[in-house]
C-alpha positions in Angstrom: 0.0 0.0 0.0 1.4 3.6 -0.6 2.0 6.1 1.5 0.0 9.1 2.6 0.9 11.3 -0.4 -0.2 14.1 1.2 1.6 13.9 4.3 4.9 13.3 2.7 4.0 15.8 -0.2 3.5 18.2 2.5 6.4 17.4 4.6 8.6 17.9 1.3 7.0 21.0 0.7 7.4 22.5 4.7 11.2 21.8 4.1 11.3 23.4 0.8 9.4 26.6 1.9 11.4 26.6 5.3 14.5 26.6 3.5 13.6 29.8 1.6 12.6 27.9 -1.9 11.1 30.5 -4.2 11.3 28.7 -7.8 10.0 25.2 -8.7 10.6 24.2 -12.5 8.5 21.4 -12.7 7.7 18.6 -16.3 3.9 17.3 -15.0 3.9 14.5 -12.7 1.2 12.9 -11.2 3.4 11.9 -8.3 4.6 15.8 -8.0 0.7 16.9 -8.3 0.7 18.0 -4.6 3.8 19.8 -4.5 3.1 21.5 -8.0 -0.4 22.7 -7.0 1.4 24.5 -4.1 3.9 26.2 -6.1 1.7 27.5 -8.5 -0.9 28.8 -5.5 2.1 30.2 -3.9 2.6 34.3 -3.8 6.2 33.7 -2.7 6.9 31.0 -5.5 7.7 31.1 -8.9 6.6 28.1 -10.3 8.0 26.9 -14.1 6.1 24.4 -16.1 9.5 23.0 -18.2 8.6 21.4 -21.7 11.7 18.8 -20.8 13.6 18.6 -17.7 16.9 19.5 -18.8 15.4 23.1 -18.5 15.2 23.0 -15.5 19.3 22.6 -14.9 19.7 25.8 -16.4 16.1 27.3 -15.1 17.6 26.6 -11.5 21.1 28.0 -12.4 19.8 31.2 -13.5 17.6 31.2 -9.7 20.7 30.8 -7.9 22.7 33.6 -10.4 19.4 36.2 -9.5 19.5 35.0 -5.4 17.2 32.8 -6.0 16.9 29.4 -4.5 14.8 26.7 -6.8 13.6 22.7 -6.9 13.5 20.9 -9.8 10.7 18.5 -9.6 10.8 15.2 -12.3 9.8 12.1 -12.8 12.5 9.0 -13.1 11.6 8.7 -16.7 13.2 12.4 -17.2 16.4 11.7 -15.7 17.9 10.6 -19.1 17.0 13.7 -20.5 19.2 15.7 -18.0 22.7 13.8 -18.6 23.9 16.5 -20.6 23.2 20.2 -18.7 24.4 17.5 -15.4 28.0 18.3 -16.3 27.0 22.3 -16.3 25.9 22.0 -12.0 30.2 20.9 -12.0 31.7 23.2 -14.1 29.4 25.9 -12.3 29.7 24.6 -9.0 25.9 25.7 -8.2 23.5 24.4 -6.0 20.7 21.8 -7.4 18.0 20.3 -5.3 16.2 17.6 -7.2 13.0 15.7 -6.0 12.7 12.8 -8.5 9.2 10.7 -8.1 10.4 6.6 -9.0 8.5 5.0 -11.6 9.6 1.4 -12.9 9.6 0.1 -9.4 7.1 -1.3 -7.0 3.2 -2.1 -8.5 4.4 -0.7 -12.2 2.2 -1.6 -14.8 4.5 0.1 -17.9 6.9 -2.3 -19.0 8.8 1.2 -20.7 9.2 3.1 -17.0 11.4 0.1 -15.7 14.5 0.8 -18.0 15.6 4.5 -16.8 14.1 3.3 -13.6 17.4 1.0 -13.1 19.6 3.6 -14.7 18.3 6.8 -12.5 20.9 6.1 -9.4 23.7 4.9 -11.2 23.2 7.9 -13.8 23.4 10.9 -11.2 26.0 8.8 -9.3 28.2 9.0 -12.9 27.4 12.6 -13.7 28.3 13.4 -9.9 24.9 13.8 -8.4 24.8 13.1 -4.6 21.2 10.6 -4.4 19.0 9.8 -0.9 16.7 7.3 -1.1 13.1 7.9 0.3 10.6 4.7 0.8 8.2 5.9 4.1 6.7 9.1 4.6 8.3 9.6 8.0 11.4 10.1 6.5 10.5 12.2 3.8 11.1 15.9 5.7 14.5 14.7 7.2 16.0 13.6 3.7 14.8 16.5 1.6 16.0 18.8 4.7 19.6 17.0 4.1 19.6 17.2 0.8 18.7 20.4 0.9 21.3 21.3 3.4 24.1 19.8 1.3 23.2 21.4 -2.0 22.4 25.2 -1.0 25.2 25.0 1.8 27.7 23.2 -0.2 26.7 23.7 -4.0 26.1 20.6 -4.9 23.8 19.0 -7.2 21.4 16.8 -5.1 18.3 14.0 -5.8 16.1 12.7 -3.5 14.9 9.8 -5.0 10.8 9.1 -3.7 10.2 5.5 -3.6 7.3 4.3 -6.4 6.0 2.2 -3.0 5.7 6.3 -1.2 4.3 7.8 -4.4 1.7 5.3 -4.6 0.6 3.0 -7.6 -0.3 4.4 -11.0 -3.2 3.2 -12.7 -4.9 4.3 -15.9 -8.4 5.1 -15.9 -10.9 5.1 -18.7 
């Protein structure tokens, strides 16, 4: 059974407000929804729908440039995409918080998520991405809090990986 999603989506989003978070760049995610509704509702948020989530590399490196501290918010599927602008966070040496919903895990029911799904880890562990691991709610606010801690204090690029088992099961309706 998955976790409360809106406990940990709100404990994720407590950490991200309380560490002075005020841009999102975000590709639509179902396992984001939460989060992404309260950036966009937020006065004090600037939040960036991004057509692919390599935008969101440079989005968040253009944050930090203006004083800016920013979240990018992607699904496991998109990591592939953001091989590439990965190598600008270490030339640049800027901070980047990631928060990276798993697909191709527990309960998955698309044989194409599972592929990138095995890849996601090793790949930011190759392009020099720090990863934490999330599987229960209760540790949800005490990971992203690290994670945030290490990337903003330390600029680093940083991806908290959420569990498909926390996000909860996808299944397509008719």
């Amino acid at each position: 059974m998955a976790e409360d999603v809106s406990a940990w989506s709100q404990a994720a989003w407590d950490v991200l407000k309380g560490r002075n978070v005020r841009q999102i760049g975000y590709v639509p995610d179902a396992g984001h929804t939460a989060m992404i509704n309260q950036a966009i509702v937020d006065p004090d948020v600037e939040a960036t729908v991004l057509t692919t989530e390599e935008e969101g590399i440079g989005l968040l490196a253009g944050a930090w440039l203006g004083g800016d501290r920013g979240t990018l918010l992607m699904q496991s599927s998109g990591v592939g995409n953001c091989i590439n602008m990965l190598s600008l966070t270490d030339a640049c040496r800027f901070p980047l918080l990631m928060l990276v919903t798993m697909r191709g895990e527990w309960a998955e029911f698309n044989p194409w998520q599972v592929p990138m799904s095995k890849a996601t880890e090793p790949a930011f562990n190759l392009m020099g991405v720090k990863t934490y691991r999330v599987e229960v709610a209760e540790d949800v606010a005490e990971t992203v809090d690290a994670a945030a801690g290490l990337a903003f204090s330390g600029d680093q690029a940083v991806a908290v990986l959420l569990g498909q088992k926390l996000i909860g099961k996808k299944e397509w309706t008719k």
